[in-house]
C-alpha positions as CSV (number, residue, x, y, z in Angstrom):
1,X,85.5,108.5,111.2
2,X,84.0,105.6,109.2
3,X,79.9,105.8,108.0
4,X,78.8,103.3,110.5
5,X,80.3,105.0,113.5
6,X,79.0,108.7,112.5
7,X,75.4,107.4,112.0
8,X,75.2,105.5,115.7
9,X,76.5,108.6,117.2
10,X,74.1,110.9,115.6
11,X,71.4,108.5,116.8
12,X,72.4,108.6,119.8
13,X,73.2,111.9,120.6
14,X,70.0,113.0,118.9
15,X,68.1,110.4,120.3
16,X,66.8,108.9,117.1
17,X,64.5,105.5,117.2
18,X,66.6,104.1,114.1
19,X,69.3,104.7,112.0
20,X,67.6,105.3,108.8
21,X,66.0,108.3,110.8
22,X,69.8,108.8,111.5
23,X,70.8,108.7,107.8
24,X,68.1,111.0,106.8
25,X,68.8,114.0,109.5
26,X,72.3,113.8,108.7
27,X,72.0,113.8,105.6
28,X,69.7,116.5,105.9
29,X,72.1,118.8,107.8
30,X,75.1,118.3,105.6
31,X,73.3,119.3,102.5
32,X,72.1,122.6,103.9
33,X,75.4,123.0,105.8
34,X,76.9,123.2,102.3
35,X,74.3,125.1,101.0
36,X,75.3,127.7,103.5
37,X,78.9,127.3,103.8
38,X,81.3,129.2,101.2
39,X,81.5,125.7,98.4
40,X,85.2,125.8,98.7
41,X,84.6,125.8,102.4
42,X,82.3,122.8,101.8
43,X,84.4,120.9,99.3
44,X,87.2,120.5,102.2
45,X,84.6,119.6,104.8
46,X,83.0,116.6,102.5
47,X,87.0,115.7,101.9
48,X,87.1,114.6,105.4
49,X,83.8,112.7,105.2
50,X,82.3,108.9,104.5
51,X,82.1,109.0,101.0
52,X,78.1,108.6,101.0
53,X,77.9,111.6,103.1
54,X,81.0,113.6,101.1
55,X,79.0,113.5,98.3
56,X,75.6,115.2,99.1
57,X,77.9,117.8,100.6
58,X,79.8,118.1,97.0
59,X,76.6,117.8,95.1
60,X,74.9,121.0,97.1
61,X,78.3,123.2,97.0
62,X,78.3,122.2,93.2
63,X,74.8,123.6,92.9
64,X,75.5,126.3,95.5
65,X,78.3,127.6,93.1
66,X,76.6,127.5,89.9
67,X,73.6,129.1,90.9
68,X,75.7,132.4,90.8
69,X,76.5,133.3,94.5
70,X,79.4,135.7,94.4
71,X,83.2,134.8,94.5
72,X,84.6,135.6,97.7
73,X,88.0,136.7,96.1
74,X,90.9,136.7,98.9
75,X,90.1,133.5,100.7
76,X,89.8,131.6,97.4
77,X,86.9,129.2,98.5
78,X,84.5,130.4,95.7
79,X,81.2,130.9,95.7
80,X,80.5,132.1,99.1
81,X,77.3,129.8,99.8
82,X,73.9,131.5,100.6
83,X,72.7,134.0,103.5
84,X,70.6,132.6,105.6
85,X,70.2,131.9,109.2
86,X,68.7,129.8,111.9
87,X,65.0,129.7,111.0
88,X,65.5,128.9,107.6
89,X,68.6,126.4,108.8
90,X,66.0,124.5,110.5
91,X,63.0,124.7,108.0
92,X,65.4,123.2,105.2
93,X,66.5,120.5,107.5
94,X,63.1,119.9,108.4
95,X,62.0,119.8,105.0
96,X,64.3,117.0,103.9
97,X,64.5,115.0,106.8
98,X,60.6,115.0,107.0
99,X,60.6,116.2,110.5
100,X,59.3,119.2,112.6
101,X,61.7,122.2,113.4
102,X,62.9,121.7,117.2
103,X,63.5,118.1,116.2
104,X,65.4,119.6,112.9
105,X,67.0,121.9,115.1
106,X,68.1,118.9,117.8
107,X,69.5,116.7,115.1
108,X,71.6,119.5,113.5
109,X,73.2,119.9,116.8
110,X,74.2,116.4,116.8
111,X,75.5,115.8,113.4
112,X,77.4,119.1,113.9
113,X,79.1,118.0,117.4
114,X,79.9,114.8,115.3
115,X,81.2,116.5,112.3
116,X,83.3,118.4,115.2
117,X,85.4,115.4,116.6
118,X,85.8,113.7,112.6
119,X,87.0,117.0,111.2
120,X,90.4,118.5,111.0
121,X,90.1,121.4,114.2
122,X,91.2,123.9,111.9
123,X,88.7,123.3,109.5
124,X,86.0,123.1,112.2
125,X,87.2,126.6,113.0
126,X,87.1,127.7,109.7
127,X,83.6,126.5,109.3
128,X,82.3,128.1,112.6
129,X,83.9,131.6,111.3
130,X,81.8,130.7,107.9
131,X,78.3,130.5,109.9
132,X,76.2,133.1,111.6
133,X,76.1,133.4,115.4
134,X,72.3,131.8,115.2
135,X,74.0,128.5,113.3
136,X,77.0,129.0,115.4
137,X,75.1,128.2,118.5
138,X,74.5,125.0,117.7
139,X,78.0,123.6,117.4
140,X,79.7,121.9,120.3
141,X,80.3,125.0,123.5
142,X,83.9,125.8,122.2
143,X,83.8,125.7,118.7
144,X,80.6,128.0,119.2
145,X,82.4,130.3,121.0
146,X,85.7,130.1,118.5
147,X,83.5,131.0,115.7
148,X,84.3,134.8,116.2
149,X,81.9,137.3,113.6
150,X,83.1,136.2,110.5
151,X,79.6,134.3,109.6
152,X,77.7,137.4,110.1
């Protein structure tokens, strides 16, 4: 899915007045996506992504992974991203896109269901197993339910 397209369906489905508010959620959510996400995990996801977007993803698993979270061994994806769940999800969100919680909260939802339909389904599966059942909630009503407990 090309830059242009991602950014008018995140507007939309988070009803955004403009697309640089766009820009800035979705930015917002997939640099604390990675942040949480195991950085192998991450590096995959912002593989499948506009390059603009790819590239905050990359620069918070980088930072993610030399900050000293611990390997996760068997699954090979490195550093295994930082615990932390919905509240603090939302407040990180909120914090970069300059926006209130609920409304952090509403455009997460929509930049995940859009990351949903441009990823690879198993690596939307992967990342649902990756988040906690709070995060979880937010993606699209099957990949939500998919997820199993591996996010904990």
């Amino acid at each position: 899915m090309r830059h242009d397209e991602m950014i008018g369906k995140v507007q939309a489905l988070a009803r955004l007045p403009d697309r640089g508010t766009a820009e800035r959620a979705a930015h917002a959510v997939v640099t604390t996506l990675s942040e949480r996400l195991p950085s192998g995990l991450a590096r995959h996801v912002a593989a499948q992504l506009p390059p603009d977007m790819a590239d905050a993803m990359r620069q918070a698993a980088d930072a993610a992974a030399v900050s000293g979270a611990p390997d996760t061994g068997a699954h090979g994806s490195g550093a295994s991203g930082e615990r932390f769940g919905l509240t603090a999800f939302a407040g990180r969100i909120a914090d970069r896109a300059g926006t209130d919680e609920d409304t952090a909260i509403r455009e997460a939802a929509a930049v995940l269901e859009v990351l949903d339909a441009a990823l690879a389904p198993e690596l939307t599966e992967r990342m649902a197993g990756a988040l906690p059942a709070d995060i979880r909630e937010l993606l699209p009503v099957e990949r939500a339910n998919e997820g199993g407990e591996a996010g904990r």
